[in-house]
VOLODO-562377 format. One record per atom (N, C-alpha, C): residue number from 0; residue in three letters; x, y, z. Coordinates in Angstrom, 2 decimals, padded with zeros to 5 digits. Example, Ala and Ser with C-alpha at 12.3 -4.5 7.8 and 13.67 -1.06 7.14 Angstrom:
# residues 2
+-----+---------+---------+---------+---------+
! num ! residuo !       x !       y !       z !
+-----+---------+---------+---------+---------+
!   0 !     ALA !  013.19 ! -005.69 !  007.80 !
!   0 !     ALA !  012.30 ! -004.50 !  007.80 !
!   0 !     ALA !  013.20 ! -003.30 !  007.80 !
!   1 !     SER !  012.85 ! -002.25 !  007.08 !
!   1 !     SER !  013.67 ! -001.06 !  007.14 !
!   1 !     SER !  012.90 !  000.03 !  007.87 !
+-----+---------+---------+---------+---------+
This chain:
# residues 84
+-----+---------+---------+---------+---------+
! num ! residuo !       x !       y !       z !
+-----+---------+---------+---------+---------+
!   0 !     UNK !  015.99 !  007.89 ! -009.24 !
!   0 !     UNK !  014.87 !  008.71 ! -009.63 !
!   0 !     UNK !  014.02 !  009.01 ! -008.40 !
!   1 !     UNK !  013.85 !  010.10 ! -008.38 !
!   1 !     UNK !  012.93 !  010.69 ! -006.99 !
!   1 !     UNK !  011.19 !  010.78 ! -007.36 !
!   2 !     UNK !  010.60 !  011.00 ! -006.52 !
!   2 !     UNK !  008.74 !  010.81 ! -007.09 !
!   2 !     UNK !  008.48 !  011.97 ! -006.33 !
!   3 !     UNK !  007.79 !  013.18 ! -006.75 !
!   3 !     UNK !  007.55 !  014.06 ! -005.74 !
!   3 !     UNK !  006.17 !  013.76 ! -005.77 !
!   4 !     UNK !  005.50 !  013.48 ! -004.58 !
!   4 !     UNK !  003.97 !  013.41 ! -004.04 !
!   4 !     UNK !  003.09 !  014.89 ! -003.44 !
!   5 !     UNK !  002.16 !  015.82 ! -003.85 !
!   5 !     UNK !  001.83 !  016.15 ! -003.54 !
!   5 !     UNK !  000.96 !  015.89 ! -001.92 !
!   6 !     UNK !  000.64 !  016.25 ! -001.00 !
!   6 !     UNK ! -000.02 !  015.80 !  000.41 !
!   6 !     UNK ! -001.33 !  014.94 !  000.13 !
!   7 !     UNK ! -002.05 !  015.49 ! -000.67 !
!   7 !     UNK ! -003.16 !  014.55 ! -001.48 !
!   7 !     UNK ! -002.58 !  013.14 ! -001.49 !
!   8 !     UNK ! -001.64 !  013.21 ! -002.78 !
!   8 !     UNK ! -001.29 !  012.16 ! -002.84 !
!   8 !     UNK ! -000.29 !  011.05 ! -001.96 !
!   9 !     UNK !  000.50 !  011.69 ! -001.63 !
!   9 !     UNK !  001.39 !  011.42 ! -000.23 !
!   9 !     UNK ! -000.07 !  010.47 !  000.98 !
!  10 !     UNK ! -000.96 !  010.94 !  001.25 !
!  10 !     UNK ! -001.83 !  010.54 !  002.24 !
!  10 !     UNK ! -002.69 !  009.65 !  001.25 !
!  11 !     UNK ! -002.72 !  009.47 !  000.13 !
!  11 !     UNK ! -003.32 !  008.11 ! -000.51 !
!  11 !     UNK ! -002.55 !  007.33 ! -000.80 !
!  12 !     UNK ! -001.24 !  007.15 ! -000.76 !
!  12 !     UNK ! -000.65 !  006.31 ! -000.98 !
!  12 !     UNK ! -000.03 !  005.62 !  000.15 !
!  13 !     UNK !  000.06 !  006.35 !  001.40 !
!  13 !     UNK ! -000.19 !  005.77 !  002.66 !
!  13 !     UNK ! -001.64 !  004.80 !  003.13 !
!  14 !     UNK ! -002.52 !  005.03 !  002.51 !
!  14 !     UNK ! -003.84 !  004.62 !  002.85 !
!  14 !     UNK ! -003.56 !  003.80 !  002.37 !
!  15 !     UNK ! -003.24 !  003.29 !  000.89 !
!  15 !     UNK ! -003.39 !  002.31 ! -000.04 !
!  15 !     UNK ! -002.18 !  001.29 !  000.51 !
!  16 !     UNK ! -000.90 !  001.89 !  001.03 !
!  16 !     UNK !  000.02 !  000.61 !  001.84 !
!  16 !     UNK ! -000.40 !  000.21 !  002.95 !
!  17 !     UNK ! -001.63 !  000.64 !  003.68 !
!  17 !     UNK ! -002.33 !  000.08 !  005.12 !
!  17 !     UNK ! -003.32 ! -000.33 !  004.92 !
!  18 !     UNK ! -003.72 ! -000.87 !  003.42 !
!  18 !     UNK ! -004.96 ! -001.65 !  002.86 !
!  18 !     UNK ! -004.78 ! -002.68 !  002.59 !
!  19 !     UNK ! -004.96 ! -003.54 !  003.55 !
!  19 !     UNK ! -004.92 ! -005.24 !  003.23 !
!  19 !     UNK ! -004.96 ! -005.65 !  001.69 !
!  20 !     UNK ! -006.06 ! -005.32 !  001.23 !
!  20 !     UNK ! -006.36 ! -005.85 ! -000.58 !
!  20 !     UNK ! -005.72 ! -004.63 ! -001.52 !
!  21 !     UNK ! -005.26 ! -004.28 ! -001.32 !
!  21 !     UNK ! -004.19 ! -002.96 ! -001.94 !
!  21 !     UNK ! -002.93 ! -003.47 ! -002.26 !
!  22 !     UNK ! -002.60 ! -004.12 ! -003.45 !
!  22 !     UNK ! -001.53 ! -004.73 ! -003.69 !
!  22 !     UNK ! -000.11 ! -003.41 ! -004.32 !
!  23 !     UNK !  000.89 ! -004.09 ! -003.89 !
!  23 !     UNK !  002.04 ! -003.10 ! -004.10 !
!  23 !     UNK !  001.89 ! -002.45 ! -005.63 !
!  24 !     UNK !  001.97 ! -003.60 ! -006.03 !
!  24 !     UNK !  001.56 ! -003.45 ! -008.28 !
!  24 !     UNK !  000.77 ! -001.84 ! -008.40 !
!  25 !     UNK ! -000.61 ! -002.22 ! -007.42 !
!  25 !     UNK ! -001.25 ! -001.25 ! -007.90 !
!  25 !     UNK ! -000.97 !  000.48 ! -007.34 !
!  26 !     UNK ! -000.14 !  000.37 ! -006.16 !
!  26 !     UNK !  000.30 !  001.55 ! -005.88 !
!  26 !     UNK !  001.73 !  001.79 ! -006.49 !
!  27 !     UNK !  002.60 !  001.14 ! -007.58 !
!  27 !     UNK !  003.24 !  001.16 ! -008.45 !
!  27 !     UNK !  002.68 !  002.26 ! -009.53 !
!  28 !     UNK !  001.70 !  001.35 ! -010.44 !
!  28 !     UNK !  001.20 !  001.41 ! -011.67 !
!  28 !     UNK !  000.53 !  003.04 ! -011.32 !
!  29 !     UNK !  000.05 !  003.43 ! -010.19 !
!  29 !     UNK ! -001.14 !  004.68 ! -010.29 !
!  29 !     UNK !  000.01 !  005.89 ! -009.86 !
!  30 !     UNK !  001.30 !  005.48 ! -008.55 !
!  30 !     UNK !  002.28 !  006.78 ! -008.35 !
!  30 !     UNK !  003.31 !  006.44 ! -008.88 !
!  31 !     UNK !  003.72 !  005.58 ! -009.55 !
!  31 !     UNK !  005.52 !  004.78 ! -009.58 !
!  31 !     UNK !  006.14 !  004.99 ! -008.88 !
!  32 !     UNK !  005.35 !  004.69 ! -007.61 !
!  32 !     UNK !  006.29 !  003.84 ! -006.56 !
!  32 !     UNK !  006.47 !  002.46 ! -006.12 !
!  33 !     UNK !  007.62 !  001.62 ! -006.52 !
!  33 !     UNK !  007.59 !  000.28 ! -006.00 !
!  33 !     UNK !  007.60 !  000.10 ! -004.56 !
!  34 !     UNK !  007.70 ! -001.33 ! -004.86 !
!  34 !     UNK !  007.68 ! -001.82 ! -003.19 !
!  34 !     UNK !  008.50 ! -001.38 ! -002.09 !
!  35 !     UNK !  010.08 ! -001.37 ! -002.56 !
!  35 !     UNK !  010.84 ! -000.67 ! -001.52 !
!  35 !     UNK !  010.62 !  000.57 ! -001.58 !
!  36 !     UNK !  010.04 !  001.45 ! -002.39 !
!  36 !     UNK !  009.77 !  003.13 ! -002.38 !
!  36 !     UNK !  009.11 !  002.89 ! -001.67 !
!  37 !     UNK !  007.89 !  002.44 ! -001.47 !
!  37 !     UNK !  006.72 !  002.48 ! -000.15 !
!  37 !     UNK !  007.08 !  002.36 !  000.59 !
!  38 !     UNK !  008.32 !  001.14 !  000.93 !
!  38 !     UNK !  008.51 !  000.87 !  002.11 !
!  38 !     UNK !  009.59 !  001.98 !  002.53 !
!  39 !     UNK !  010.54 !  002.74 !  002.06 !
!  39 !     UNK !  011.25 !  003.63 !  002.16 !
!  39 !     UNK !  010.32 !  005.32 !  002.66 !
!  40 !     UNK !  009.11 !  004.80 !  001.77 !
!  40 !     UNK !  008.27 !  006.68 !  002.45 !
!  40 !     UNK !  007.84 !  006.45 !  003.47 !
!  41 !     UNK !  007.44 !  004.69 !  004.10 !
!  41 !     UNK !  006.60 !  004.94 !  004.99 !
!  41 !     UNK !  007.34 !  004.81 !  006.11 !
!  42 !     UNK !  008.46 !  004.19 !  005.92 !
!  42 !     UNK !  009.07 !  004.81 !  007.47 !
!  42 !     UNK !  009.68 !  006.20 !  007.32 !
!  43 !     UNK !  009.81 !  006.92 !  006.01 !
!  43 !     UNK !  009.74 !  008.49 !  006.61 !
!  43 !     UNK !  008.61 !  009.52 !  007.26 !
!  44 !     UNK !  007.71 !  008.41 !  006.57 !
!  44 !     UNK !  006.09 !  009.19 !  006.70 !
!  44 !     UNK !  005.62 !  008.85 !  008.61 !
!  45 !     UNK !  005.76 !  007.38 !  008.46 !
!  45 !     UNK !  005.07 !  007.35 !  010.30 !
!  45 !     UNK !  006.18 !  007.42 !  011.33 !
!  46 !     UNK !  005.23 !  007.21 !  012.35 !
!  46 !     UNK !  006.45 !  007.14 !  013.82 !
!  46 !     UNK !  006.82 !  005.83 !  013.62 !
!  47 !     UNK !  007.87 !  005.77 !  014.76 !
!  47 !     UNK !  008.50 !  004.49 !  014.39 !
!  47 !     UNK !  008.16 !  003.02 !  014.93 !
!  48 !     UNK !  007.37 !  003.24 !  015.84 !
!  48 !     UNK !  006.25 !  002.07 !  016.20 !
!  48 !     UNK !  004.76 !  002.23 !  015.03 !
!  49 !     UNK !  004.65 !  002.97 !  014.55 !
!  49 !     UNK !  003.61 !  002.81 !  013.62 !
!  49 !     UNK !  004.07 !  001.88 !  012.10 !
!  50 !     UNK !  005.31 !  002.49 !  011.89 !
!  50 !     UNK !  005.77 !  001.61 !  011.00 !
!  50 !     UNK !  006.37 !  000.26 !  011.07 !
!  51 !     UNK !  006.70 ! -000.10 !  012.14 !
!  51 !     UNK !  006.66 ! -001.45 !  012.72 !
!  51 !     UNK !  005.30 ! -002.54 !  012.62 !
!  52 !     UNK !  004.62 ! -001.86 !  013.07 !
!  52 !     UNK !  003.38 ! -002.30 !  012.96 !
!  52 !     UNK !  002.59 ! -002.80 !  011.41 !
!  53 !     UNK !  002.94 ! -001.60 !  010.64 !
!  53 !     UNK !  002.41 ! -001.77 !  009.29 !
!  53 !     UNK !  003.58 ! -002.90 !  008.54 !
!  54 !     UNK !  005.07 ! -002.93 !  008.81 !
!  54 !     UNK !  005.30 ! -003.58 !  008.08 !
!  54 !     UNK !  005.36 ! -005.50 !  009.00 !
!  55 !     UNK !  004.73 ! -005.25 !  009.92 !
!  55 !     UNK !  005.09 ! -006.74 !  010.13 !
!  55 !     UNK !  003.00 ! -007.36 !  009.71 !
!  56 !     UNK !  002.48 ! -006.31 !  009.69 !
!  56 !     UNK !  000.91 ! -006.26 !  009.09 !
!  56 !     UNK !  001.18 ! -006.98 !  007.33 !
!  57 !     UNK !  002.07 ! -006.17 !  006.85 !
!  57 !     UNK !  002.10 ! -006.35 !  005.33 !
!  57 !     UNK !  003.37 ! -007.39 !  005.03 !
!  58 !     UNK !  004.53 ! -007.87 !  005.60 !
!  58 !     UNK !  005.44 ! -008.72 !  005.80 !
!  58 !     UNK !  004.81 ! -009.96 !  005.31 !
!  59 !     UNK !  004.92 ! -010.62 !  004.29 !
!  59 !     UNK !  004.40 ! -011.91 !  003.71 !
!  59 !     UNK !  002.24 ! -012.10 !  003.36 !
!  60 !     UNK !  002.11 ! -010.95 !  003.38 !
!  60 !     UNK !  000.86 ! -010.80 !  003.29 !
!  60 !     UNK !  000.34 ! -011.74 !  001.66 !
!  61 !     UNK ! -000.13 ! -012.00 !  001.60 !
!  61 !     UNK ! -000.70 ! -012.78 ! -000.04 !
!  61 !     UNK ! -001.29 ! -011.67 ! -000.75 !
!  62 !     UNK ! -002.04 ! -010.91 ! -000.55 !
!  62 !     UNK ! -003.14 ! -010.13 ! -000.74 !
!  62 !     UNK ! -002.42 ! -008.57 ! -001.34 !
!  63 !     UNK ! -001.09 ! -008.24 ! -000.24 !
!  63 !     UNK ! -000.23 ! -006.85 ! -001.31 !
!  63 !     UNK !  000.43 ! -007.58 ! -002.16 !
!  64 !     UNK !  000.59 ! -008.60 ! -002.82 !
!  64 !     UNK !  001.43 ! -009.05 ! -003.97 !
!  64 !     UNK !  000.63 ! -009.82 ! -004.74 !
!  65 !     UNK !  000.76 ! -009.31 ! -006.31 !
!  65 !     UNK ! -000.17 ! -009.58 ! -007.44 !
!  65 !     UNK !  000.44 ! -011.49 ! -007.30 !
!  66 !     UNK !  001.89 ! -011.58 ! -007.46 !
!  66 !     UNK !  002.23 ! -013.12 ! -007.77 !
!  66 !     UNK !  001.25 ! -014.22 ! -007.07 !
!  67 !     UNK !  001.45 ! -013.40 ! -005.68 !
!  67 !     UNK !  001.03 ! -014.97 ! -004.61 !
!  67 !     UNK ! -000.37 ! -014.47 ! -003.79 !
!  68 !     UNK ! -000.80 ! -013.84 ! -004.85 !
!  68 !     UNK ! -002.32 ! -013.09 ! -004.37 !
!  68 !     UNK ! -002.99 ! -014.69 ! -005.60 !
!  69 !     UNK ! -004.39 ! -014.99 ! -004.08 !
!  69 !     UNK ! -005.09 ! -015.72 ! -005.07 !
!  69 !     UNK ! -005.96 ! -015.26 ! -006.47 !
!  70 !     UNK ! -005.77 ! -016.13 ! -007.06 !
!  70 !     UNK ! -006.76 ! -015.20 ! -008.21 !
!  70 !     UNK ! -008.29 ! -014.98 ! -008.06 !
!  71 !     UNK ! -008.56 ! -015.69 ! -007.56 !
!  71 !     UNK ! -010.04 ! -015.61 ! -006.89 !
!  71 !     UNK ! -010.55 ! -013.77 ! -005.97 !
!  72 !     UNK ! -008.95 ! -013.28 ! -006.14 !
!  72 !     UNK ! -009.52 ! -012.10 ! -005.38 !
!  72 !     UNK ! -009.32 ! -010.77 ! -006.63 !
!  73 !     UNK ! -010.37 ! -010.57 ! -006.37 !
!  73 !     UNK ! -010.87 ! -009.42 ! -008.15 !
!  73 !     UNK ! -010.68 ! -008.39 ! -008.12 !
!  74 !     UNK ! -010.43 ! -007.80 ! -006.69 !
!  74 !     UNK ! -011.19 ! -006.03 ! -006.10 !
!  74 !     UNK ! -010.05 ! -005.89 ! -005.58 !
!  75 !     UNK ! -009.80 ! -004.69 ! -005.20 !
!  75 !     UNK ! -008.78 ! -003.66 ! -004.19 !
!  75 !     UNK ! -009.67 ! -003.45 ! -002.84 !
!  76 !     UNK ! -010.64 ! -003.74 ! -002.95 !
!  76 !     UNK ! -011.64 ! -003.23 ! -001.29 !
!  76 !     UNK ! -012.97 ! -003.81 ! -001.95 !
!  77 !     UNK ! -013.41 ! -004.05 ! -000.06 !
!  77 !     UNK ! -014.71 ! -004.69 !  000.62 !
!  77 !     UNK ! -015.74 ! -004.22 ! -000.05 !
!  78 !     UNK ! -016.80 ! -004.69 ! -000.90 !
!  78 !     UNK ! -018.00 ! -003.90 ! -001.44 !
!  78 !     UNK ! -019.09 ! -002.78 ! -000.43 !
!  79 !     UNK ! -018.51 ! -003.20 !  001.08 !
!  79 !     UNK ! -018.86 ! -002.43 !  002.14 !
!  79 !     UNK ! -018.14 ! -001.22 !  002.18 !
!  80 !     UNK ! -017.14 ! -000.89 !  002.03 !
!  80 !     UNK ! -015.63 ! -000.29 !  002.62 !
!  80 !     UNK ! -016.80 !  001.30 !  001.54 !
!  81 !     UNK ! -016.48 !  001.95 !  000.73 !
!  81 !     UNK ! -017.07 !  002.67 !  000.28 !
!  81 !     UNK ! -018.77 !  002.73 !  000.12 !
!  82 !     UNK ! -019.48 !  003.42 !  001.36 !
!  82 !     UNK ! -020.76 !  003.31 !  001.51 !
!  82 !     UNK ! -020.89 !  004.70 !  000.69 !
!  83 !     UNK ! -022.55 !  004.63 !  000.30 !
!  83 !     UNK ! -022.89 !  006.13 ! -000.01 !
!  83 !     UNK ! -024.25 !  006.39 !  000.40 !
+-----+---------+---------+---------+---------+
């Protein structure tokens, strides 16, 4: 099954796999894309040292995975991160 992303969405769902507290689940549940789909767009999406980077960033991270994410953590982002 293929996911077509509009650029909107294509560039939020990149944002949301280079967000520390941005767990895979939730960029599942909002585009249905799993974990290897992300990991499959985003090395189509960046250069190839950029995606190196992001996946050894997100590589055993606690925080993109609902299982071995502590429960103590409630939010997707910093109460700072969105100022107004």
């Amino acid at each position: 099954m293929s996911i077509t992303l509009n650029a909107a969405d294509l560039s939020r769902v990149i944002e949301m796999a280079w967000e520390d507290r941005t767990p895979f689940e939730a960029i599942e549940q909002l585009y249905g894309l799993t974990e290897p789909a992300v990991i499959k767009l985003m090395r189509r999406e960046l250069k190839p040292g950029s995606f190196r980077l992001w996946r050894a960033r997100v590589s055993g991270r606690a925080t993109k995975h609902l299982k071995i994410r502590s429960p103590e953590i409630n939010r997707a982002y910093c109460p700072t991160q969105y100022k107004r």
